[in-house]
C-alpha positions in Angstrom: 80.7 128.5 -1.4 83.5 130.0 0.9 80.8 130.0 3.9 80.8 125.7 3.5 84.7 126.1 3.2 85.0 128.3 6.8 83.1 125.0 8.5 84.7 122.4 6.9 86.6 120.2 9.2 89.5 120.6 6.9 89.3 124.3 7.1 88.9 124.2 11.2 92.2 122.1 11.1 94.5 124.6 9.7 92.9 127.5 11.2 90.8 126.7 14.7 90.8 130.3 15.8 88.6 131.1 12.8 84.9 130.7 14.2 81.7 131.9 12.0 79.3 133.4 14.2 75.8 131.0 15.5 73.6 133.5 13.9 75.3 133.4 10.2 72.8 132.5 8.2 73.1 134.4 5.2 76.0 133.0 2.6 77.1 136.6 0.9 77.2 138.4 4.3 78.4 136.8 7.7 80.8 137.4 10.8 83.4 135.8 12.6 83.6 134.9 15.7 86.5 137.5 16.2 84.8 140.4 14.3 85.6 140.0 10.8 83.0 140.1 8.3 82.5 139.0 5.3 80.2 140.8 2.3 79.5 139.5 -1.3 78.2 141.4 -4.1 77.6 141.6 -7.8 79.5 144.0 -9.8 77.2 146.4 -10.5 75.2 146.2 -7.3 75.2 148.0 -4.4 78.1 148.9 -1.8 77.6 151.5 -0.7 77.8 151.6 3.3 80.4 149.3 2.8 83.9 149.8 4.4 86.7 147.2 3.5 89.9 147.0 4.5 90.9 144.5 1.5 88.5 144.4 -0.7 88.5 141.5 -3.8 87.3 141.1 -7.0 86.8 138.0 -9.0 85.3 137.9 -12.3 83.6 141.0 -12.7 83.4 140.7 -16.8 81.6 137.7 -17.7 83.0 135.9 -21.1 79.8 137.4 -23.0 80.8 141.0 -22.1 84.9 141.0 -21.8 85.2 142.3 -25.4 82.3 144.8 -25.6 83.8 148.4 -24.4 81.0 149.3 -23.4 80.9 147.0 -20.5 84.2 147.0 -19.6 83.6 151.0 -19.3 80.1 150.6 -17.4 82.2 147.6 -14.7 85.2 150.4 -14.2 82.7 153.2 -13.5 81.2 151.1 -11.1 84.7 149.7 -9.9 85.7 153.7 -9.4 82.8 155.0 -7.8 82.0 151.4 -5.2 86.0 152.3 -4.2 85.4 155.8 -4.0 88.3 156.9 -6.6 
């Protein structure tokens, strides 16, 4: 998970400036020392509240559901309406 990656001794190597904050306990949703946050959700679920200023999505149709149309409508709904398009 990316939270494991941020603390890896690896990760602090190329990038020591990057710092989680003491208090992130929570592995979708967490904060940087420097005020970044990060937020994880399931396409589908709820965003709204949400403000991103990049914003990325990674498999959002599963291999079960990428050829049925009716999915790939119901995920670009959701896509359109969680970006506010």
């Amino acid at each position: 998970p990316l939270k494991e990656l941020l603390m890896s001794p690896e990760f602090q190597v190329l990038f020591p400036a990057l710092k989680l904050k003491q208090d992130a306990r929570k592995a979708q949703e967490f904060e940087t020392t420097a005020g970044g946050t990060y937020f994880c959700a399931g396409a589908g679920s709820g965003v709204a509240g949400k403000r991103a200023t990049i914003a990325l999505c990674d498999d959002v149709l599963s291999e079960q559901t990428a050829f049925r149309k009716a999915e790939r409508d119901k995920i670009n709904k959701w896509y359109s309406v969680a970006l506010g398009s």
